[in-house]
Structure formats: structure tokens, C-alpha cells
KEKE-3310 file (N, C-alpha, C; in steps of 0.2 Angstrom, whole numbers, plus 5000, padded with zeros to 4 digits):
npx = (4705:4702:4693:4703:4711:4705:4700:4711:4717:4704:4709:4719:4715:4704:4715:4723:4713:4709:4721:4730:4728:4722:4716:4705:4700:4695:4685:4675:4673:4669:4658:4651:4648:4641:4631:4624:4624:4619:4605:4600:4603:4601:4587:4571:4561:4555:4560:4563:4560:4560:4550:4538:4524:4513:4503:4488:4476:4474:4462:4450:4452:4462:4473:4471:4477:4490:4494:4491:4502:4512:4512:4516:4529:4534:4541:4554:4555:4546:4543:4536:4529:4529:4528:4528:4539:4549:4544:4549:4562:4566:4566:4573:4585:4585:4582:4572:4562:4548:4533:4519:4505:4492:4476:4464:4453:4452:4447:4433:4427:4429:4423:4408:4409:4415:4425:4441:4455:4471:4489:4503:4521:4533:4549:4558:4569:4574:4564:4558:4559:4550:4538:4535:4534:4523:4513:4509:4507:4495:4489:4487:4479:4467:4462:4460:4448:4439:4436:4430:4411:4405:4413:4413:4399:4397:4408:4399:4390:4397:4406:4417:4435:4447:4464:4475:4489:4498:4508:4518:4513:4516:4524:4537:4552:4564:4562:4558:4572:4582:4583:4585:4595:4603:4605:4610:4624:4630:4631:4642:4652:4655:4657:4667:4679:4678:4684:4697:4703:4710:4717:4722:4733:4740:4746:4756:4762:4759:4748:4752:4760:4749:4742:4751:4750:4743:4730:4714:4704:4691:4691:4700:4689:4679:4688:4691:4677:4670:4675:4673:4658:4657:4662:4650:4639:4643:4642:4629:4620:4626:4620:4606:4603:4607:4597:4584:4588:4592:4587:4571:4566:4552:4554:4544:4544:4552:4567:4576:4572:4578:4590:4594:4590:4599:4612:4611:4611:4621:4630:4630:4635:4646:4652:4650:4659:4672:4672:4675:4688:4695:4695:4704:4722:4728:4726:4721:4712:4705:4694:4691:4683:4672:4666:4661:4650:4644:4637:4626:4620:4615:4606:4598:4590:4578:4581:4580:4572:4556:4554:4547:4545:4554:4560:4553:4561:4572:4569:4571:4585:4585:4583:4596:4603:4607:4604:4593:4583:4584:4582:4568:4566:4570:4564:4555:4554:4557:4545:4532:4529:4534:4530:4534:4534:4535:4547:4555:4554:4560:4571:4577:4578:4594:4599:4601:4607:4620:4626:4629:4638:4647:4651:4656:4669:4676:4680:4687:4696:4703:4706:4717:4726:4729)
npy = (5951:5937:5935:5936:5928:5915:5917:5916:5903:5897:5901:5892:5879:5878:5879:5869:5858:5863:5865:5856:5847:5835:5832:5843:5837:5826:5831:5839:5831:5819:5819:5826:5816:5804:5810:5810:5798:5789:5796:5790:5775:5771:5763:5760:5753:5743:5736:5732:5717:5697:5687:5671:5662:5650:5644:5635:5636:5643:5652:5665:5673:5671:5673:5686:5691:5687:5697:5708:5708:5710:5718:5728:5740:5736:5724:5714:5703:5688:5674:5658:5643:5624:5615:5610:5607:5613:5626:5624:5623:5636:5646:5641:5643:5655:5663:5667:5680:5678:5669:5665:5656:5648:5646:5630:5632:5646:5658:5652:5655:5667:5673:5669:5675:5668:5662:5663:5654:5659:5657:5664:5662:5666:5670:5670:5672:5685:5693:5708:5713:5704:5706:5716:5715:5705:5714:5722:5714:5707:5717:5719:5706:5709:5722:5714:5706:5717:5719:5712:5705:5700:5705:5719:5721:5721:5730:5743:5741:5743:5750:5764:5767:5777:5782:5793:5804:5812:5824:5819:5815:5808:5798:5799:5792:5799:5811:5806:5801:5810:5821:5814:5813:5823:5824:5813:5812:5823:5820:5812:5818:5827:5821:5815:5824:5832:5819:5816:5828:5831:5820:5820:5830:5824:5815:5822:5830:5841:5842:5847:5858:5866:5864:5871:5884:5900:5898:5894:5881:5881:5890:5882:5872:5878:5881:5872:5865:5877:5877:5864:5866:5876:5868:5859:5867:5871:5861:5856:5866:5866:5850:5856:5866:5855:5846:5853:5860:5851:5836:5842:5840:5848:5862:5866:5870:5883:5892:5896:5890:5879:5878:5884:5876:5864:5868:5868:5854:5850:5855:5845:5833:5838:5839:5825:5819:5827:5822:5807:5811:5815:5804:5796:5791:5789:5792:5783:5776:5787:5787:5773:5776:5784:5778:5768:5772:5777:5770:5762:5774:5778:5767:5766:5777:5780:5780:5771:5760:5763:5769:5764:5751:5745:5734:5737:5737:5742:5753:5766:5768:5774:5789:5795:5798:5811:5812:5804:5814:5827:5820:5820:5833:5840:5831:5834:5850:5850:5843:5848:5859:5860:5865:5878:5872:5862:5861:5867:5858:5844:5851:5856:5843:5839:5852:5847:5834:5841:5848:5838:5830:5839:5844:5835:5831:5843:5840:5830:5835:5844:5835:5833:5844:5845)
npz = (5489:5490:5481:5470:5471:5471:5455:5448:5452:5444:5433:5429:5431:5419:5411:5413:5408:5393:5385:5383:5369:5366:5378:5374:5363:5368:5376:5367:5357:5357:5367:5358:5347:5354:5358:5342:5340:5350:5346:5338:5337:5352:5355:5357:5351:5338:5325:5308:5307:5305:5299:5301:5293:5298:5287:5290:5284:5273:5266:5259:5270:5279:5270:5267:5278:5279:5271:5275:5286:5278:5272:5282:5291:5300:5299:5288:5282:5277:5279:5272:5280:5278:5288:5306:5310:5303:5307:5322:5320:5314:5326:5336:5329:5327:5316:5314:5323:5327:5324:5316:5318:5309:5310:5304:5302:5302:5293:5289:5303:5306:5299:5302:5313:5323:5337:5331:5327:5330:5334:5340:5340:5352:5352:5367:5371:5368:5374:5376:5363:5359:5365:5360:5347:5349:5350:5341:5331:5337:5335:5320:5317:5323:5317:5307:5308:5312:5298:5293:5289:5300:5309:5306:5310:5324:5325:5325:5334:5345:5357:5350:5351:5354:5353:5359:5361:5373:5373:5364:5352:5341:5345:5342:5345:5347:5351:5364:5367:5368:5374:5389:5384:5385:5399:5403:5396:5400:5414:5412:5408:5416:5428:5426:5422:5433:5443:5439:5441:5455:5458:5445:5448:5459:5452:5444:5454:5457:5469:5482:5480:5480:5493:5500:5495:5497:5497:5503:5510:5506:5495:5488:5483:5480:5467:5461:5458:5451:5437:5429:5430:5420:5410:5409:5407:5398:5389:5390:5384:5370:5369:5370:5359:5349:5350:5347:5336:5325:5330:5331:5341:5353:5362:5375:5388:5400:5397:5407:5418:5414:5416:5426:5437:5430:5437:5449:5446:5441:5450:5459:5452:5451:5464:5469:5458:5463:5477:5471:5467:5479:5485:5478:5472:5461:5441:5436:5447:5450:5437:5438:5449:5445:5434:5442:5450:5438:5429:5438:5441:5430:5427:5437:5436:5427:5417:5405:5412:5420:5436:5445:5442:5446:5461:5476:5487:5482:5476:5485:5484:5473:5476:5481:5469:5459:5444:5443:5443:5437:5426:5426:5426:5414:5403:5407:5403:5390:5384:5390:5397:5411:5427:5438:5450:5451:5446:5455:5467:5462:5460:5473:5480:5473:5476:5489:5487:5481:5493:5503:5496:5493:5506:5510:5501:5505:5519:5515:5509:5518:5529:5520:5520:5535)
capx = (4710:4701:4692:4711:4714:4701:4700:4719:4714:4699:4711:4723:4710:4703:4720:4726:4709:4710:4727:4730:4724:4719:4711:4702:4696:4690:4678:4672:4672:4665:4651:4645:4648:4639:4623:4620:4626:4614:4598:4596:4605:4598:4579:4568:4556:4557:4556:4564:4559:4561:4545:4538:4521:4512:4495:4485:4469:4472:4455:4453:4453:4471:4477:4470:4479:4496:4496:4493:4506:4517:4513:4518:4535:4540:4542:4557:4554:4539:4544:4531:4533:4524:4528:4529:4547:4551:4544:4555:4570:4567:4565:4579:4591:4586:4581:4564:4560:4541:4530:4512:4501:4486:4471:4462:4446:4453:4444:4428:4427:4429:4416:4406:4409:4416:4431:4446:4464:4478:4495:4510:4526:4539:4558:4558:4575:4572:4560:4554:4557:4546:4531:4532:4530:4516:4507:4509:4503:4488:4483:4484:4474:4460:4463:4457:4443:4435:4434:4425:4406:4402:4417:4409:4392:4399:4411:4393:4386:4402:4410:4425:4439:4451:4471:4480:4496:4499:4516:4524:4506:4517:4528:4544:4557:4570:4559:4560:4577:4587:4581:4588:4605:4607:4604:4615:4630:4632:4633:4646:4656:4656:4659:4673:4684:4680:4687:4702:4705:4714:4720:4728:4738:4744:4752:4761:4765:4757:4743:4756:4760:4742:4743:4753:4748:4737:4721:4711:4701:4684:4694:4703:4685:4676:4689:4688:4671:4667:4676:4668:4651:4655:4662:4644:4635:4643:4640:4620:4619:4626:4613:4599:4601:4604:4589:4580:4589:4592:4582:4567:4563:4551:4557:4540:4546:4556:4575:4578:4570:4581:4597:4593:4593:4605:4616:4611:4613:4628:4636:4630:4636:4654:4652:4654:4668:4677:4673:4679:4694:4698:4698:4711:4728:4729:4721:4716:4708:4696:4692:4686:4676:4668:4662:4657:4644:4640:4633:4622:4618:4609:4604:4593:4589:4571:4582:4578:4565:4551:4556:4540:4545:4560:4558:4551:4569:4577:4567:4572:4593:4586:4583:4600:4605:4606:4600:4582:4579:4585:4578:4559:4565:4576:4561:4546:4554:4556:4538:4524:4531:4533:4528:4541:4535:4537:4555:4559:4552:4565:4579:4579:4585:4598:4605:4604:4615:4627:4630:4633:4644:4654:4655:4662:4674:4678:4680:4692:4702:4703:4711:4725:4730:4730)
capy = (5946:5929:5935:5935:5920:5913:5918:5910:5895:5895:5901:5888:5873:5878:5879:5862:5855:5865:5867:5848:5845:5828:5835:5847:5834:5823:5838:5840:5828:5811:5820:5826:5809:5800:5812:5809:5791:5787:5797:5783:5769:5769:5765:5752:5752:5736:5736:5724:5709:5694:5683:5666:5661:5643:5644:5627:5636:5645:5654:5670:5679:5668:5676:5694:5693:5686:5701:5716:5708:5710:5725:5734:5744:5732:5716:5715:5698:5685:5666:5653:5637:5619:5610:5612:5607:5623:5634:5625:5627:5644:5649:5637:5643:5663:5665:5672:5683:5677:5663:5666:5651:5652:5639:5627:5634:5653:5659:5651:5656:5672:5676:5667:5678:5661:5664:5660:5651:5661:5656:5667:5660:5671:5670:5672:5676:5692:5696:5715:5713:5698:5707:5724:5711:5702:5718:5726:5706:5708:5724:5716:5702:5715:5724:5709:5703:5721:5721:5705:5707:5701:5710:5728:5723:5721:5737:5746:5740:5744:5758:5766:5770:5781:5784:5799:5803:5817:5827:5817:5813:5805:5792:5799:5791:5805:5814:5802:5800:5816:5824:5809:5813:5830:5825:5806:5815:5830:5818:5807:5822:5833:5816:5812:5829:5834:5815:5819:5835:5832:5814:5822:5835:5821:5811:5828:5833:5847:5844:5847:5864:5868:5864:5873:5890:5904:5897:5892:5875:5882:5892:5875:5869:5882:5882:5865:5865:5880:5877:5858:5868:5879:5864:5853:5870:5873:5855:5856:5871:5861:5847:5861:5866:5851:5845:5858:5862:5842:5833:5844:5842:5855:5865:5870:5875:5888:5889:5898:5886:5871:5880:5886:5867:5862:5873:5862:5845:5850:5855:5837:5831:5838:5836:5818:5819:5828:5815:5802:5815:5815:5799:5791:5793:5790:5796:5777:5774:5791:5782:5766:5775:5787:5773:5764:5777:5780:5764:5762:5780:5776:5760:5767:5784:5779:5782:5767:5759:5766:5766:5759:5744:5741:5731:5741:5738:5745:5761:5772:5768:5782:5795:5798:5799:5817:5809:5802:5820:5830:5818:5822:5842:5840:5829:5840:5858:5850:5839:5847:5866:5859:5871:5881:5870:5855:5860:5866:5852:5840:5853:5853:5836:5839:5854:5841:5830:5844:5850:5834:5828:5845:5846:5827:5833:5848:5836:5828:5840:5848:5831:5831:5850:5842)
capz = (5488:5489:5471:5465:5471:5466:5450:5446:5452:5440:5424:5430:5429:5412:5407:5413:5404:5388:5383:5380:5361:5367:5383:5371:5359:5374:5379:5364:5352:5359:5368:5351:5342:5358:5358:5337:5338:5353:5348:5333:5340:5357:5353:5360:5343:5337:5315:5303:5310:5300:5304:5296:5294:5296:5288:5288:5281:5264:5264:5260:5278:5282:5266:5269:5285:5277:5265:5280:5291:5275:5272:5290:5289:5307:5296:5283:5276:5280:5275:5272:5283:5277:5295:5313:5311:5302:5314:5330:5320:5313:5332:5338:5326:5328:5311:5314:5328:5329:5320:5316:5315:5308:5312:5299:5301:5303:5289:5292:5309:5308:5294:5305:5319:5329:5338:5328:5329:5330:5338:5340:5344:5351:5353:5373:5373:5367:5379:5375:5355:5357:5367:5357:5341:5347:5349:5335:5327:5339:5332:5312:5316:5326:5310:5299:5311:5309:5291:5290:5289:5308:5312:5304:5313:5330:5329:5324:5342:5351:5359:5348:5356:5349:5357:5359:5365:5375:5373:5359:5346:5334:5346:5340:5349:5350:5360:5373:5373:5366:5381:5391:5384:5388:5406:5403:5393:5407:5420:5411:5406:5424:5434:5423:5420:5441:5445:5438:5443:5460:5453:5440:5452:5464:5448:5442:5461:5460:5473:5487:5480:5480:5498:5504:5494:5503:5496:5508:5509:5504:5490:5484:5484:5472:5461:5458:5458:5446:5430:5427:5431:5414:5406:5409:5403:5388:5383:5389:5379:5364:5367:5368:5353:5344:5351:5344:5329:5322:5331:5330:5349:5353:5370:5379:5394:5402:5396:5414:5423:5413:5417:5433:5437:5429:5439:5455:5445:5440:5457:5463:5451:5452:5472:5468:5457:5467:5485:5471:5466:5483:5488:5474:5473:5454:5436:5435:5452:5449:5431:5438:5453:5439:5432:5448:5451:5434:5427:5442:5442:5423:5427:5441:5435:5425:5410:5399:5413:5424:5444:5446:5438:5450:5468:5481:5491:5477:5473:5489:5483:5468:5480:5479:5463:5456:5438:5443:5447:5430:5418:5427:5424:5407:5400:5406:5401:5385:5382:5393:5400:5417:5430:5443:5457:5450:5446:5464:5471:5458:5464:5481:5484:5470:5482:5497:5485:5481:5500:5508:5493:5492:5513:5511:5495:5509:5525:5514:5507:5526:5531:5515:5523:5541)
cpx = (4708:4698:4699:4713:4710:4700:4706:4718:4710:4702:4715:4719:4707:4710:4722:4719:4709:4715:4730:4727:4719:4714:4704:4696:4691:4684:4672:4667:4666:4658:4646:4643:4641:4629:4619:4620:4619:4607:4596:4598:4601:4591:4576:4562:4559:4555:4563:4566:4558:4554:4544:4530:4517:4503:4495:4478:4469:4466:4457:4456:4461:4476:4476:4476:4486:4500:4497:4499:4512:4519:4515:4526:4539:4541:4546:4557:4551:4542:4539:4536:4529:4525:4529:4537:4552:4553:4547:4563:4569:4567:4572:4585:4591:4586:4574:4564:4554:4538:4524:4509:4493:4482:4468:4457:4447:4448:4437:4425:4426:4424:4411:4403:4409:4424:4437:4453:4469:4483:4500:4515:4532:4545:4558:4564:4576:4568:4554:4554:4549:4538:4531:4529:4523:4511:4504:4504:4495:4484:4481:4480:4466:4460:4457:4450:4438:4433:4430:4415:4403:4405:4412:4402:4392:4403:4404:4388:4391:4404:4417:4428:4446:4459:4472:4485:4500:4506:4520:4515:4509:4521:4533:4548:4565:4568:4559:4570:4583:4587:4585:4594:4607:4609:4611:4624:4632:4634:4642:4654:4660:4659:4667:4678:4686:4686:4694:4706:4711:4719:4724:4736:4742:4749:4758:4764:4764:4752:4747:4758:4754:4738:4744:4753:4743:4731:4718:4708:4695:4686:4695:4696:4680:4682:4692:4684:4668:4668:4673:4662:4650:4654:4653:4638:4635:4642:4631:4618:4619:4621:4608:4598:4602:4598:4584:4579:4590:4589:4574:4563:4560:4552:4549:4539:4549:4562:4579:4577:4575:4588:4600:4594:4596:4610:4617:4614:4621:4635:4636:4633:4645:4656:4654:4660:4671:4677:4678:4686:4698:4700:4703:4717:4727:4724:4716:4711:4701:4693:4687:4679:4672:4664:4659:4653:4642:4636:4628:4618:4612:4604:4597:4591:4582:4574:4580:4573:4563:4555:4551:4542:4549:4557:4560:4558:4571:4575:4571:4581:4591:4585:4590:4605:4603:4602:4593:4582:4578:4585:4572:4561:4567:4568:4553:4547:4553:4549:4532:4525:4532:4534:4534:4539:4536:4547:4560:4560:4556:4569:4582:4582:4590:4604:4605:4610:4623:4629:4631:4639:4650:4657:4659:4668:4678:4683:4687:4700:4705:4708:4717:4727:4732:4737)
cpy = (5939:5930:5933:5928:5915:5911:5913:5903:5891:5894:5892:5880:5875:5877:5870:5859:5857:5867:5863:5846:5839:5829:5840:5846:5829:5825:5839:5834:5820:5812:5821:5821:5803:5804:5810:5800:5788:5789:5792:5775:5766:5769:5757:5752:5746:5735:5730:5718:5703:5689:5675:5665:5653:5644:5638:5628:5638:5647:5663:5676:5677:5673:5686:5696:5690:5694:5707:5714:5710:5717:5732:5732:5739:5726:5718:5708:5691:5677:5662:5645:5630:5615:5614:5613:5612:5625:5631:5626:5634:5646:5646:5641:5653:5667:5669:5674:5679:5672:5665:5660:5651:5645:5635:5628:5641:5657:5658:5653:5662:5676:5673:5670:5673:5666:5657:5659:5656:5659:5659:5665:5665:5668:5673:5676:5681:5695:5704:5717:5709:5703:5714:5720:5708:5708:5720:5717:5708:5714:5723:5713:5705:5718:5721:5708:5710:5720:5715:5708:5708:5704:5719:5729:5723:5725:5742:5746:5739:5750:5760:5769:5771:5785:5790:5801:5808:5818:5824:5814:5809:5799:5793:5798:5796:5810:5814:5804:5803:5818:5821:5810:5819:5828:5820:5811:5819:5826:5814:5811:5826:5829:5813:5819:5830:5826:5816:5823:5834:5827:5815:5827:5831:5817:5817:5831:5840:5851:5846:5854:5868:5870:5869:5883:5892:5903:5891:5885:5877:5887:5886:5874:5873:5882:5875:5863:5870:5879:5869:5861:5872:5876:5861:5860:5871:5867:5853:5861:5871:5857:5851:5863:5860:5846:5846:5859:5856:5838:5834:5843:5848:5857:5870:5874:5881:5887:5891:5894:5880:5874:5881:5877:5864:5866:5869:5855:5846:5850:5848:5833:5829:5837:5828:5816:5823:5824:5811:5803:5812:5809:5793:5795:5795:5789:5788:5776:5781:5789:5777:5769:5781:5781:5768:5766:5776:5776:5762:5768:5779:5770:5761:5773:5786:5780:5777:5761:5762:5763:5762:5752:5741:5739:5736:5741:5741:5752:5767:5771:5774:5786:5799:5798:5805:5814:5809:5811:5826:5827:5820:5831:5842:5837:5834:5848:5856:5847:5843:5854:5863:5865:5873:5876:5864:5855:5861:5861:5846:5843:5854:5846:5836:5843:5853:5837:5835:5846:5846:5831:5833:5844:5839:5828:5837:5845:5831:5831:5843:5842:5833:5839:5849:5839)
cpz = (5487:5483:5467:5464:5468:5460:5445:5449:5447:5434:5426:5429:5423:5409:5407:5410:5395:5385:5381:5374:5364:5372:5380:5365:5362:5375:5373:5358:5351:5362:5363:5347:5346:5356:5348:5335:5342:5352:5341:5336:5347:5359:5355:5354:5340:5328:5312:5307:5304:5303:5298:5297:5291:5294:5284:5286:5275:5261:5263:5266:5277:5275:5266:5275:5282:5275:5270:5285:5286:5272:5275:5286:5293:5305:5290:5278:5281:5275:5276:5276:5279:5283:5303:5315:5309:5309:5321:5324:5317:5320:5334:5336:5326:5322:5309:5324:5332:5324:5321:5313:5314:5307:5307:5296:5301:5298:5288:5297:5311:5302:5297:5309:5326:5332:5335:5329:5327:5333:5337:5344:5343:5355:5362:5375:5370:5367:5377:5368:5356:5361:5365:5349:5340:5348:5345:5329:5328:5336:5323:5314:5321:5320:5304:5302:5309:5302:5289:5291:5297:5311:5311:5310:5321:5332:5328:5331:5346:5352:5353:5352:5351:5355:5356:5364:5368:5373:5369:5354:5343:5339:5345:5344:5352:5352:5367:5374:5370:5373:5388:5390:5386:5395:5406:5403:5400:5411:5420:5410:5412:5427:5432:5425:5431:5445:5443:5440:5448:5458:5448:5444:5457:5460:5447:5449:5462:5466:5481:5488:5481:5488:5501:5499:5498:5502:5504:5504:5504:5495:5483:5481:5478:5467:5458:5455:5450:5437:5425:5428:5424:5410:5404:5407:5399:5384:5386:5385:5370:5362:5367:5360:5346:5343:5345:5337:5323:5322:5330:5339:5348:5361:5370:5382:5393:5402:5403:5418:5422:5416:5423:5438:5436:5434:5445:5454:5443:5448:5461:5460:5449:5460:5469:5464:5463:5474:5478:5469:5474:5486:5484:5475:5465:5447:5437:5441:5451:5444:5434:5444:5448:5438:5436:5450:5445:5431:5433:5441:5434:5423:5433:5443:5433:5418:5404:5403:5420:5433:5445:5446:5445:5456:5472:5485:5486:5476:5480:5486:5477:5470:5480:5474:5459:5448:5436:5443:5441:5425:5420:5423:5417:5401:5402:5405:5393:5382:5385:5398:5408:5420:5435:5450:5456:5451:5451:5467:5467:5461:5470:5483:5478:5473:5487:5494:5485:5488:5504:5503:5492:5501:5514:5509:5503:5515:5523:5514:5515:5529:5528:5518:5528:5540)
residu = (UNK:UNK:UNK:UNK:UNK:UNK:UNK:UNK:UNK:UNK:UNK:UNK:UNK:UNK:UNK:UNK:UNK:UNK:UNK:UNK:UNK:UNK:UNK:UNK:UNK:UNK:UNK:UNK:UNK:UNK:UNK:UNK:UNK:UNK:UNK:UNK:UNK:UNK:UNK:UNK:UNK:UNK:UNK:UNK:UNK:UNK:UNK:UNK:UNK:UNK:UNK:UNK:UNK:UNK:UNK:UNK:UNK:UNK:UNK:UNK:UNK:UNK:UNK:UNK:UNK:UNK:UNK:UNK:UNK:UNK:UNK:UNK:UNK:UNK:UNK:UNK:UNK:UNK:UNK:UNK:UNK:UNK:UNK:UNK:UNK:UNK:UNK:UNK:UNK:UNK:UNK:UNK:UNK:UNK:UNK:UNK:UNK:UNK:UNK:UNK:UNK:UNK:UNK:UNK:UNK:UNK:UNK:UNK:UNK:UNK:UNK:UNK:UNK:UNK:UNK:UNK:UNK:UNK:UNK:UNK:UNK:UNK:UNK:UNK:UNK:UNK:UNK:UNK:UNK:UNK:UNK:UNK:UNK:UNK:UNK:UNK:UNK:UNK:UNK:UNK:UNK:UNK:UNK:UNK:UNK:UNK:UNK:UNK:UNK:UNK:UNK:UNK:UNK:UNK:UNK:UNK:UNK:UNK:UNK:UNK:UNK:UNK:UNK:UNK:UNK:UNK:UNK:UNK:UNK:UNK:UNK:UNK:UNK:UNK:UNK:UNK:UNK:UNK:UNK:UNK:UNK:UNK:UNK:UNK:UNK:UNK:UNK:UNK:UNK:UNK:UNK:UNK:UNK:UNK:UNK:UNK:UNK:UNK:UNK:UNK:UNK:UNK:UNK:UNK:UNK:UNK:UNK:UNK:UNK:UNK:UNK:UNK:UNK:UNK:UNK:UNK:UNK:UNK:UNK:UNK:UNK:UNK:UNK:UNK:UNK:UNK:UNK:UNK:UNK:UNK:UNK:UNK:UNK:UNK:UNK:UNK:UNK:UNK:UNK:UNK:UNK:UNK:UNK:UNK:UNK:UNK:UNK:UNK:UNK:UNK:UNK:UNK:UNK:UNK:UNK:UNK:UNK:UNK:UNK:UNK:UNK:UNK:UNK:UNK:UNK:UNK:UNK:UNK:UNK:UNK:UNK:UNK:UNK:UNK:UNK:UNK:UNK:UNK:UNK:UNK:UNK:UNK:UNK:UNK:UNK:UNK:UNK:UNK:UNK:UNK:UNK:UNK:UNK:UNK:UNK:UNK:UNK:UNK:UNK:UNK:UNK:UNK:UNK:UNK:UNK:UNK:UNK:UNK:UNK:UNK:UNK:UNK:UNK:UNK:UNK:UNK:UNK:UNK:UNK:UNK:UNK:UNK:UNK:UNK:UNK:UNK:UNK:UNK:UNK:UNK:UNK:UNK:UNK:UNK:UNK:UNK:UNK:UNK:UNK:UNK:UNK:UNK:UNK:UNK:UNK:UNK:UNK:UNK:UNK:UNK:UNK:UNK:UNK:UNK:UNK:UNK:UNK:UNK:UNK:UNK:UNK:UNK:UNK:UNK:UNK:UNK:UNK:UNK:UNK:UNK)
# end
């Protein structure tokens, strides 16, 4: 009998999810548009940069080196400066990214094999364009200085050294962060629909009925929980393959192993919706606390920077956040097979999240019957 019941509880929440056109286009629609909108738009590669350049030598080096910077794909148009005044208001006025000035002797100097004048000014208030620019500058003008004579004779009695880039060779950006949105999107979508869930039955007056039916707590509880758990698989199964089949992601891993996972991150995930379900009255109050978790939840996941990076107080606040934990698994099934004990050792604190977040959901709902 508690299958039965069960059971219509579970039709009964798909129904009230997919039976609203608008509710049906929600589910669908925006998550697709978000996954192919964000895997081009949301890119930390830094390309048509407008730059300006002050050269005070006019030798051949300074002009070698004008024409490769002008050459690169990361520069869309290169202006000549004749003053210093230029290049503070081109910088001032946000007409150029970066300024390259080039020294009077530059040319001289470095067929010489002297050390030579370069100066690169960068636009600070754009911080991470400006220091992904000046490297990409640094790596022209090492460029030029090789191909000079005392350049050649000096890489001849040095060590070469040669990069390679594990699990992505080529750098391609929707690598990194398709992968990223499978895990991103599911959180955004599972947190959202479970949020609602009770939220929506308290504005309609039906969470009262609900009550007082033969379902039990732990009944309420799974079938709250399971049909947002199909939902957030049917749309990782969607981002799986468009990964795959669009973006050209290659999936080395195990599709068992990602799913398998997902099944934990999910329940954590809807474990938290449902505490923030149960702690609103209205559609709007599960809305804002959705979003009061979620933006935090991204912002200190490792999604767009390394936890490393952040202040040592702050890293233990990622421990609980189901996110940090299935982007390690989500991004290492799909770039590098990660192994089954790595994935455990992710998944277990994912099912500590979902069984204190469900026995809180639980402890609540247990009051609203009281």
C-alpha cells in the first residue's frame, strides 16, 4: 500500500510540474538556451583587443615586432601613437586595452644581444584581460628576440622547453566549461522546481490536504524528493549529449560512474530545496532563498576560480556545498576517466549533504503535521 501511495503522489507532482505549458517551457526551454548561450559567452579567452603602439625606434627589430603583434588572431586593430599624450588618454578614455611602447635603442639592442626597452601599459581596471594580454605580448616579443642572430645563438646553448597540456592539448574553452554547466544548470534547475514544490501547495491550499492524507511523513518526503530527481536527470542526460554531440566534448570516463553521482548530487540538491520549500510560506519567498544559496553556491564551487585562490577562512565554507564536489566528478569523467575511488571519495560528502538536508526537510515537515 505505501507503493500506491507513493506512486500518486509521484504522478501527482509531475503533473502539477508538466501540465502548465508555461511550467513545461520553464523546464525545458531556458535550460537549453542557457547551456548553448553560456558555452560561447562564458569564456575567460581574451581576443579582439584593440591595442596602440608607441614606437620611438623605427628600426627594423621595432617594426618586425609591430607586424607579429598585428598579425596575432588576439588583436582586432593596432593604432599608432606619436606622444605619450595619446597613450594616457587612449587608456583614460578605454579606447585601448593595452599600450606597447617600444624603446629608442629597441632595435639596436637587441641585435646586439643587449637587453632591450619594452614597456607595456595595461588598463588595470580590467584586471584578468589585462594580465592574459600582457602574456600573450610577452610571448611576441620572446618571439622576436629569438629570431634575431644573438637571439638564435643563445636558444642554440639553451635548454628548449616545449608545453603540453594534458586533457585538453588544444586549450579549447568549452571543454572547461560545458562540463561546468551540466553540473551549474542541474543545480539551478533541481533547486528551483523542489523550492517551489511545497511553496506552491501552501499558496493553492493544498498543502493542508496533504496533511491530513494517509501519507505518511517519510512518504510526503520521497515524493517530493523523487520527481525533481528525474527532472535534473533528464536535463543532465540532455547536457551529456549535447556536450558530446555539439560541442565535441570527449567523455572518457564512465557514464555509470557520472550518473551514479549524480543521483547523490541531486538528492542534495533537492534536500535543499525542499528545507528552503519548507521554510517559506510563498512562491516568492522559495524564489529569493533559491537564489540565496545559489549565487554563493557558484561563486564558491571552483566554477570560474580555483578554491586555492580563495582566503584560507573562506575555503572550509566549500565543504558544504554539493557543487564544489560534482564539478571535480562531472569534469574528470569527462577529461581524464577519473578513477571509481576518486568518485566515491567526491560522493560521500555529497550523501552527508543530502541526509542532513533531507532529515532537516523531514524534521520540518514532521513539525507542519504536529
Amino acid at each position: 500500500m505505501w507503493w500506491t501511495r507513493l506512486k500518486a503522489l509521484i504522478v501527482k507532482e509531475l503533473l502539477a510540474v508538466l501540465r502548465d505549458p508555461k511550467g513545461r517551457t520553464v523546464l525545458i526551454g531556458p535550460p537549453i538556451i542557457q547551456l548553448l548561450v553560456f558555452s560561447y559567452a562564458a569564456t575567460l579567452e581574451v581576443t579582439n583587443v584593440d591595442l596602440m603602439v608607441l614606437n620611438r625606434d623605427n628600426g627594423h627589430w621595432s617594426q618586425e615586432l609591430v607586424q607579429q603583434v598585428g598579425g596575432s588572431p588576439t588583436f582586432r586593430s593596432i593604432e599608432l601613437a606619436s606622444s605619450p599624450h595619446e597613450v594616457r588618454l587612449a587608456i583614460d578614455t578605454q579606447r585601448v586595452l593595452a599600450v606597447v611602447e617600444i624603446g629608442p635603442t629597441f632595435s639596436r639592442d637587441i641585435e646586439a644581444g643587449r637587453p632591450a626597452e619594452v614597456q607595456m601599459i595595461l588598463d588595470g581596471r580590467r584586471s584578468n584581460a589585462s594580465q592574459i594580454v600582457s602574456g600573450y605580448l610577452g610571448r611576441i616579443v620572446g618571439a622576436v628576440a629569438a629570431e634575431t642572430p644573438a637571439g638564435k645563438r643563445a636558444a642554440s646553448e639553451t635548454i628548449r622547453v616545449e608545453a603540453r597540456n594534458w586533457f585538453n592539448p588544444n586549450l579549447t574553452y568549452q571543454w572547461f566549461m560545458v562540463p561546468n554547466l551540466v553540473a551549474s544548470i542541474a543545480l539551478l534547475i533541481g533547486l528551483i522546481v523542489t523550492a517551489l514544490s511545497v511553496a506552491r501547495e501552501r499558496e493553492l491550499g493544498t498543502f493542508d490536504q496533504l496533511i491530513v492524507s494517509p501519507l505518511r511523513t517519510h512518504e510526503i518526503l520521497l515524493g517530493k524528493l523523487i520527481p525533481p530527481m528525474m527532472i535534473g536527470l533528464f536535463h543532465i542526460t540532455i547536457y551529456i549529449l549535447a556536450a558530446v554531440f555539439i560541442f565535441g566534448v570527449p567523455l572518457r570516463g564512465s557514464l555509470f560512474l557520472l550518473y551514479g553521482s549524480a543521483i547523490f548530487y541531486l538528492a542534495a540538491v533537492v534536500g535543499l530545496g525542499l528545507f528552503i520549500s519548507a521554510l517559506s510560506m510563498t512562491q516568492q519567498q522559495a524564489i529569493l532563498g533559491a537564489f540565496l544559496f545559489m549565487v554563493p553556491a557558484m561563486l564558491l564551487s571552483g566554477f570560474a576560480t580555483p578554491i586555492e585562490n580563495m582566503p584560507s577562512w573562506l575555503q572550509p565554507v566549500t565543504l558544504i556545498n554539493p557543487l564544489h564536489y560534482f564539478l571535480v566528478i562531472v569534469k574528470g569523467v569527462f577529461l581524464k576517466d577519473i578513477p571509481l575511488a576518486e568518485v566515491v571519495h567526491q560522493t560521500l560528502p555529497l550523501c552527508l549533504i543530502a541526509i542532513v538536508t533531507l532529515s532537516s526537510a523531514a524534521w520540518l515537515f514532521r513539525r507542519r503535521l504536529e
